[in-house]
N, C-alpha and C positions, 0 to 999 in steps of 0.2 A: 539274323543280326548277331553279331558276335559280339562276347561277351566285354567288361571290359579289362583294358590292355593292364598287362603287368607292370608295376610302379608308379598307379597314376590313383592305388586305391589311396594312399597317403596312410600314417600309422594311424593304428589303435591309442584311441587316447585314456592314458591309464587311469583310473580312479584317483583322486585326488587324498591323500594321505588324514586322515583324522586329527591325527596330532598335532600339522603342521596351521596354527594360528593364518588369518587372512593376510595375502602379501609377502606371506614366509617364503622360502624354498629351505629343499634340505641339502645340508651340507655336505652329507656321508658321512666320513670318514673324518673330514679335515676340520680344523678348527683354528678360521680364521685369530691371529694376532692383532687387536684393535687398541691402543690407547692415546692417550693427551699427552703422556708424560714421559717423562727418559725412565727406562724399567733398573729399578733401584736394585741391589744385593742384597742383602739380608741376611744376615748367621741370625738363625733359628735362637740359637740359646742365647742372643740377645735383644731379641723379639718379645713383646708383651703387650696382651691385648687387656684392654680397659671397660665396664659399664662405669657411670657414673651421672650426674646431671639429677633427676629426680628417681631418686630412689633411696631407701632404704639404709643398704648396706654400698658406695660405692666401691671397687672391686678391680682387683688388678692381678691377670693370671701370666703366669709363664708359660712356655710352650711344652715344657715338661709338667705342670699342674696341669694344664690342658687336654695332653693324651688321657693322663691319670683319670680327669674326669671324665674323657669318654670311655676308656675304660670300665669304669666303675658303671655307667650308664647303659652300656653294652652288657653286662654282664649280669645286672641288677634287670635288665629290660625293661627299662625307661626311656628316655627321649631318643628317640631312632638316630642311632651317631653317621649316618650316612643317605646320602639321597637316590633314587633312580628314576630317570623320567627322563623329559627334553630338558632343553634351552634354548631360548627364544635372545635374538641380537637387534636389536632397532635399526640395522644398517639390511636386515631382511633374511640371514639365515639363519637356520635351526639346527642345533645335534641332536638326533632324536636317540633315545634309550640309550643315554650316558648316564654316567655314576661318578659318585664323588663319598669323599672320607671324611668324618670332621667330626664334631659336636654340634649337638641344636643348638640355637640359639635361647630355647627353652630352658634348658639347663642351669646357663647363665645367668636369664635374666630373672629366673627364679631364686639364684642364689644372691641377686642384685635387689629385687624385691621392688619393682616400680611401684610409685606411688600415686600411680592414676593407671586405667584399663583402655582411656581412648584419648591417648597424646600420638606426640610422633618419636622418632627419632633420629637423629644425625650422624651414620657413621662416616669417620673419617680415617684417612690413609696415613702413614708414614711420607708420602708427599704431598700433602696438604689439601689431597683429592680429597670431595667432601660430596654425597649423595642424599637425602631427605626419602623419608617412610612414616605410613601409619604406624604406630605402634600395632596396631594389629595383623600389619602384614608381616610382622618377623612370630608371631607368635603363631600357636598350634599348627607345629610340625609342616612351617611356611618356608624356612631360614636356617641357615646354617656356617658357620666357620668354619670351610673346609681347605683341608691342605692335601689333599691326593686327590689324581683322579685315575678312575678304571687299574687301579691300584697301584699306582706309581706316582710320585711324590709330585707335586705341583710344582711346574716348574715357573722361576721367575716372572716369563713372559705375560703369562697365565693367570699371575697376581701371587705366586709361590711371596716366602712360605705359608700361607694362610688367606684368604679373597674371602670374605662376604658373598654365601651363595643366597640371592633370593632368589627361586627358577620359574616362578609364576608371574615374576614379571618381567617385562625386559632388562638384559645382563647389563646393562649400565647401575644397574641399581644393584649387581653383584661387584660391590667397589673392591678390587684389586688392592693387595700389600692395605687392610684395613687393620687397625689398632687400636682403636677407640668407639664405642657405641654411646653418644649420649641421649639420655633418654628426656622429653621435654613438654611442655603444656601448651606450643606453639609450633606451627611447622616455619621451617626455614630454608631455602631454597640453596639444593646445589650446588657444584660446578656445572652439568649439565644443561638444569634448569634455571640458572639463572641466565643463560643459552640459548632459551628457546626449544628442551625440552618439556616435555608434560610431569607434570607434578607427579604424577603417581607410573606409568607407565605399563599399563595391561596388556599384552599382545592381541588377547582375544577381540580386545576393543580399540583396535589400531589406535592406541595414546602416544603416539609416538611427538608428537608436539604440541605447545602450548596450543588450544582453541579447539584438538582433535577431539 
């Protein structure tokens, strides 16, 4: 009996990626463009990001205070001014072992000084894009305001000059051209979610919609 015919063994099915969250695929290289809104311009040097709402000190930095302090954070080796890992997109693709530039979000809200340890908070866009988070999911080296990626400057599309990177949850919750973090003793519900995503959005535990 002979053996069997050539092209009928069908391929080898490759191990399934560790990284890549259930339902993910990986993107490669490419990085899908996804948003709601018309992609606004931006001059940097008239850009400024905000904490305020319950805290301490509220807090309003320039884009030039902002290198400054990662800077200073980089240098001092305190809060990790840059991220490297995946990102996970609710629409199902992933970039795996991408990098980004920025300041933690630590930094900030240490120099903002919240007034409770398990609120939430609302960041929101220069277009009145608006996302909802634990408070404890921007904290301990979770979060970050980043304006480069893979070392070149963020561009527009991408949420340049500055996005809200959370990368542990799905990138809707890394809100694009963000400017403001308010910090709160209530949660309140997105653009997204008030849409019919999920409040919180973990890829590992497919929260991709309210009820998931």
């Amino acid at each position: 009996m002979s053996g069997p015919t050539r092209g009928f063994l069908g391929r080898s099915r490759q191990p399934r990626d560790p990284r890549l969250p259930p339902g993910q695929y990986d993107t490669g290289a490419d990085w899908p463009v996804l948003t709601a809104e018309v992609t606004p311009r931006l001059d940097p040097q008239r850009w400024s990001f905000t904490i305020d709402g319950l805290v301490q000190r509220p807090t309003t930095w320039s884009w030039d205070e902002l290198h400054a302090l990662a800077a200073h954070d980089s240098a001092a080796g305190g809060h990790p001014p840059e991220y490297r890992g995946d990102i996970h997109c609710v629409t199902t693709w992933s970039k795996l072992g991408t990098w980004f530039g920025g300041i933690s979000l630590d930094t900030l809200l240490d120099a903002a000084e919240p007034l409770l340890d398990q609120g939430f908070v609302l960041a929101t866009s220069t277009t009145g894009y608006t996302t909802n988070l634990p408070l404890a999911d921007v904290r301990e080296h979770r979060a970050w305001l980043a304006w480069s990626h893979e070392g070149k400057p963020l561009s527009a599309d991408h949420g340049g000059p500055v996005r809200l990177l959370v990368p542990h949850l799905y990138f809707w919750k890394s809100a694009k051209w963000v400017t403001r973090l308010t910090v709160m003793d209530h949660d309140e519900a997105g653009f997204w979610e008030r849409n019919g995503y999920h409040d919180r959005g973990d890829p590992w535990l497919e929260q991709r919609y309210q009820g998931d």
